[in-house]
N, C-alpha and C positions, 0 to 999 in steps of 0.2 A: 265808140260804136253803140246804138241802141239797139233796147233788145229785138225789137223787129229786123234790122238788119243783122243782126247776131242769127236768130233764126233763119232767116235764108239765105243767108252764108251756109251756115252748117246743113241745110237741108230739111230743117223741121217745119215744113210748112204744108199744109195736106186742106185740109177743109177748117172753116171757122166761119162762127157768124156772125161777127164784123163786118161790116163795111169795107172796111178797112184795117191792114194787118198793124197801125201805128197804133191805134187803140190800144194795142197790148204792151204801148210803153209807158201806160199810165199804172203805177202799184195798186193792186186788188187782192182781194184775198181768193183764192181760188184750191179748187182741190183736184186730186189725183188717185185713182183707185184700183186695186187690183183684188181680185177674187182666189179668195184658198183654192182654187181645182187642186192642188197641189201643195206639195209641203218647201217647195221653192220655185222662187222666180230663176223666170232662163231670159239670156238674152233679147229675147224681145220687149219683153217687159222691160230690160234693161233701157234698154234704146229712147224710152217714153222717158224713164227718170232722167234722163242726162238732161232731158228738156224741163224738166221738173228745177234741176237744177240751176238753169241758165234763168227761170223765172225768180229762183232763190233770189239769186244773185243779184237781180236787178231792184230788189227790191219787195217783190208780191209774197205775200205771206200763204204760208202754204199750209194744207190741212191732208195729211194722208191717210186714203181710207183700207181697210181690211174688210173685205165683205162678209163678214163672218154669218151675217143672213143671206145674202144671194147667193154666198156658195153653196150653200144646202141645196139651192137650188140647181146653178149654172146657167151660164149663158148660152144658151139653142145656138146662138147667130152662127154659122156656118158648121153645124154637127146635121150631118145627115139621119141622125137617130135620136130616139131619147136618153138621154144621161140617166145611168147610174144612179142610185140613190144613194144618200152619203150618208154616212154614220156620226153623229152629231159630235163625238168622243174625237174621230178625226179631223174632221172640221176643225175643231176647238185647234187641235195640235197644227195645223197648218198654218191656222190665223197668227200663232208664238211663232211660226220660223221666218214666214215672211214677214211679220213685225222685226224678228231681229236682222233681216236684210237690208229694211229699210233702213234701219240704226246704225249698219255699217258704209251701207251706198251714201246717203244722206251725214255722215257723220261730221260734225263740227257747224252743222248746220242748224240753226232752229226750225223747227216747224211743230202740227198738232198730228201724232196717232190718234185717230178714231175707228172703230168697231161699229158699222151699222146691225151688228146686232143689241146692243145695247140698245138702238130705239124701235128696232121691231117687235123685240119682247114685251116691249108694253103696250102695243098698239092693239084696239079690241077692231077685231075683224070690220065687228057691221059700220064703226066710222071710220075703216079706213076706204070702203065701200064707198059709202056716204061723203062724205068729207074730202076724198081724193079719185075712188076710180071711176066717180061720174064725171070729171073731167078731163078724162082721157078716152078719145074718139075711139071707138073699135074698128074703124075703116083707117084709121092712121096705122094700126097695129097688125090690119090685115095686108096691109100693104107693101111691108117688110117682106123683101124678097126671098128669107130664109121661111117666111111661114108659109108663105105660095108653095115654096117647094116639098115643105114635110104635108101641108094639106093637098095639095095637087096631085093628077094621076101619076099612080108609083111612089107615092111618096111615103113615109111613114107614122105621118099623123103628128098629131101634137099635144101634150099633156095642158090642163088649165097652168099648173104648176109652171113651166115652161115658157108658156103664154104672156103667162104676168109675171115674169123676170123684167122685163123691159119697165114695167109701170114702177118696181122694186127700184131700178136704179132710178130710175128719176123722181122718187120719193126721198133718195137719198140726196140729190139735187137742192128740190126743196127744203127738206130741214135742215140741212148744214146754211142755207141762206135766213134761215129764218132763227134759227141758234146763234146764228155766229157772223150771219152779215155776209157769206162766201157768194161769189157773182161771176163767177168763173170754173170752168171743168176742162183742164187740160185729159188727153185721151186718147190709147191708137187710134189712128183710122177703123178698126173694125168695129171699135163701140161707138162711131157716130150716131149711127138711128138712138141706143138707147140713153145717149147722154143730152138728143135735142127732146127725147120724153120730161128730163127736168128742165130746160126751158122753156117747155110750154106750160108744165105744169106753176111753173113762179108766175108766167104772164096771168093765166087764167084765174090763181087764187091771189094772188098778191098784186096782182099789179104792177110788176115790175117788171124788170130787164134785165136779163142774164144771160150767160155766153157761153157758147162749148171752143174749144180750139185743140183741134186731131194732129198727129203728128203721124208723118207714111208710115206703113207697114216696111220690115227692111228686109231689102231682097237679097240671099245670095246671089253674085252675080255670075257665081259660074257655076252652080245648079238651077237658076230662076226660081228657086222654090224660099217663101220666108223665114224666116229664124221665127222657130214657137217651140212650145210643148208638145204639140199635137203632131208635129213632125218626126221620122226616125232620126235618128241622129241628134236629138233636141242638146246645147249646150245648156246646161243649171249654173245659177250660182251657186248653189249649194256643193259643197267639194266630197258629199260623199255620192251623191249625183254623178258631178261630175269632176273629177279629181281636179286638181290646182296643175299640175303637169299636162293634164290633156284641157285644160281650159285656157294653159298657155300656148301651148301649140295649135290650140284652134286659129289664133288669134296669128302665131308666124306663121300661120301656112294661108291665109285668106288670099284670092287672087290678085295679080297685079293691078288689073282694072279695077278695084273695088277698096284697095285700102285706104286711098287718100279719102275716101268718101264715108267709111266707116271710123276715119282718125278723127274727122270731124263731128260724126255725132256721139261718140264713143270715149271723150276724150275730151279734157279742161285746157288741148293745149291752147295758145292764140293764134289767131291769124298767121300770125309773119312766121311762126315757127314753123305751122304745117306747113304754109307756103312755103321755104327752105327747104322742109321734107320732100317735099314732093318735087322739087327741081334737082335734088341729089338722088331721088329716086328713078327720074325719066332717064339722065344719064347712066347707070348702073342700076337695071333692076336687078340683077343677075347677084346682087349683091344683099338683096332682102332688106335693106334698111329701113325702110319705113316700116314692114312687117314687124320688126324688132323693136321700134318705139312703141307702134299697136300695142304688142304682147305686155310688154311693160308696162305704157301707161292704164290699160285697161287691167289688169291682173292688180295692179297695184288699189285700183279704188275699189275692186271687188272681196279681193284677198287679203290685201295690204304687201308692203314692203318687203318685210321679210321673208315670207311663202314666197312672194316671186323669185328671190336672190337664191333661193334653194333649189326652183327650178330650173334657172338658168344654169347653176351649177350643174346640174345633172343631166342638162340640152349641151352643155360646153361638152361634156365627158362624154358622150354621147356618140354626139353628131360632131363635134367641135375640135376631138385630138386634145380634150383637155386633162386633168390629173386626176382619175380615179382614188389616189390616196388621199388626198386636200377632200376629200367629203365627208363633212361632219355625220352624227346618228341620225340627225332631219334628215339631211338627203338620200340617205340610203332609205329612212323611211320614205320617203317620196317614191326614190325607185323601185322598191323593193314590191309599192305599188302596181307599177308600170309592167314589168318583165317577168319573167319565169324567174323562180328562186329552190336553190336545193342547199342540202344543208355540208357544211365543209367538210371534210376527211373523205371528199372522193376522188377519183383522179377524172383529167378532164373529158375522157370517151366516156366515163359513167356518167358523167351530169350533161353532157352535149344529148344523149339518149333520155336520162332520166326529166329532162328536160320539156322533150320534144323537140328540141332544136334539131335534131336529127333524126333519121326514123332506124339503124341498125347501128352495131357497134363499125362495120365492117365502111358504112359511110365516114362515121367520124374518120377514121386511119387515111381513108384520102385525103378528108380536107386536113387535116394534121399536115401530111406526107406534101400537099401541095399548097402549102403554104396559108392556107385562107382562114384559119385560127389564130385568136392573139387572146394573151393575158393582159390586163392592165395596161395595156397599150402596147405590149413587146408580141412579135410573131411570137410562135412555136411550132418546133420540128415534131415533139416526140409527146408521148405520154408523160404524164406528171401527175401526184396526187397531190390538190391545193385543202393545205388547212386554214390557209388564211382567208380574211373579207376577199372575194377577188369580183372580178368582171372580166367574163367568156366573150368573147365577140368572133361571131361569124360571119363572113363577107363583111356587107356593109353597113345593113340593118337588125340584125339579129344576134340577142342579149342574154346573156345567164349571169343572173347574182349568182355569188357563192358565200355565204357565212354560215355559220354558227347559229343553229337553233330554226334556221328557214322554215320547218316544217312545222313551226309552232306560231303560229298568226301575231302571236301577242308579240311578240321578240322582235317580230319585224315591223312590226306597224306604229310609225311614233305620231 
């Protein structure tokens, strides 16, 4: 398979300006950039590197950027207001965490880390003026349908700062082609307009040819709303973001209609496997199997191997009728994350309350009385005081650690 059909197999195909999508089976060096808003990439950001990857793969040499100047700034394109002014201390630290996301997303890979602030610090104002922002139309800029909006009635206006973020990244365009030879800008779909600003900007001062190629925005399918930062609910890579246990569970619980399509861009597996997935899927969905390769294979490029094995450990025990004893110190650190935790030498009405799993003493003695308490997997009739590690479970979904030292953060958190 080539990588153009590799791409629209998986779905990464959105806008490019090619002619034609075979162009892109020829090896180029091309780059891919994300912007510190943040101290991690979340999933949608995610979504862009898989194709980042598949370009790895085929060949094209890749250059990864950290915007460590345009974040100062931020990208306007669909913020109804002005951003924030960022503190240049945090900045900095954002730039280190998504550099080392890249190192892990990207690992056993080659490619170049670069910082476009290491060449905006040196640039003197009046020639970048001169030298670059006389060749970038103002009618091209005003025509950006996010500036219509903050300038237009009701809108909220728009900072110079702001303004020329777009001119920022496609100065980044230009010097990576003229440093380094790059002739290609892989990119979500939302940073089209400011990724064809560096293609115009190479035709106009250089004379050349250069190419952007977007890859869709991804939609949950059973809220329509994207996977981002800017959404509630935002999934991170980063695990203290969003913990390794609820990054796995994002992943089994995605809807039926939408896994096979999220296993594709999500995911190194090939063709013929997902295809097998997804026909053991159609006959038993009931059964979550494709969900469970998701969670896996996606956990595992993010997290790695071992974090996922811990999780599932503790999904089995769980949800699964698995063996609360068989879990090592990780997994109780994982869970101990997750659920309510109190400390052992109580008996089990005092931690079902101390808990909140229940709201009086007088509740717990029914649910005792009618069965709907268990230890470690066994019912319970009566009152008991647990000294040991244990797991409260009530009805179906609801969880009480019990060990030794709970109320002390450090003890539980591995």
């Amino acid at each position: 398979m080539k990588l153009s059909e590799e791409l629209q197999w998986r779905g990464f195909v959105n806008q490019m300006t090619f002619d034609d999508i075979s162009k892109v089976d020829t090896p180029r060096k091309f780059y891919f950039g994300v912007d510190p808003s943040a101290d991690s990439m979340q999933i949608g950001n995610l979504a862009a590197a898989m194709m980042v990857r598949l370009f790895m793969e085929y060949g094209h040499e890749a250059y990864l950027l950290v915007g460590g100047a345009t974040g100062m700034i931020g990208d306007p394109d669909g913020k109804k207001d002005e951003r924030e002014v960022r503190d240049a201390n945090v900045v900095a630290h954002n730039v280190e965490c998504i550099s080392a996301q890249y190192r892990r997303v990207f690992e056993g890979r080659d490619f170049h880390l670069v910082n476009n602030a290491d060449w905006f610090r040196n640039i003197n104002y009046i020639d970048f003026l001169y030298k670059v922002g006389k060749y970038m139309s103002m009618t091209q800029l005003l025509d950006r349908e996010f500036v219509q909006a903050r300038i237009g009635e009701g809108g909220s206006g728009i900072s110079y700062a702001e303004f020329s973020y777009s001119l920022m990244q496609g100065y980044d365009f230009l010097h990576l082609f003229r440093e380094h030879g790059v002739t290609l800008q892989v990119c979500g779909a939302d940073q089209w307009g400011n990724s064809t600003t560096g293609v115009s900007l190479i035709r106009k001062l250089e004379g050349s040819e250069a190419h952007v190629y977007s890859v869709p925005l991804v939609i949950n399918k059973a809220t329509g709303r994207k996977f981002g930062k800017s959404e509630g609910g935002a999934i991170w890579l980063d695990e203290n973001k969003t913990s390794v246990y609820k990054f796995y569970q994002f992943w089994l619980n995605v809807d039926d209609d939408g896994v096979i399509d999220y296993m594709k861009m999500y995911t190194t597996l090939d063709r013929d496997t997902i295809e097998a997935i997804a026909e053991n899927h159609a006959v038993n969905p009931g059964a979550r199997s494709a969900q469970k390769v998701l969670a896996r294979e996606v956990t595992d490029i993010v997290h790695g191997s071992a974090r996922r094995e811990s999780v599932e450990r503790v999904t089995e025990v769980l949800f699964g009728g698995g063996d609360f004893k068989k879990l090592s110190d990780d997994d109780l650190g994982a869970l101990a994350e997750e659920i309510p935790c109190v400390d052992a030498g109580i008996d089990v009405i005092e931690a079902l309350v101390e808990s909140g799993a229940v709201g009086s003493n007088g509740e717990a003695k029914r649910l005792l009385k009618s069965g709907a308490i268990s230890l470690n997997g066994e019912k319970l009739a009566e009152n008991k005081v647990i000294n040991d590690t244990s797991l409260l479970k009530k009805g179906k979904n609801t969880f009480v650690l019990i060990m030794e030292g709970a109320n002390n953060e450090e003890n539980y958190r591995f």
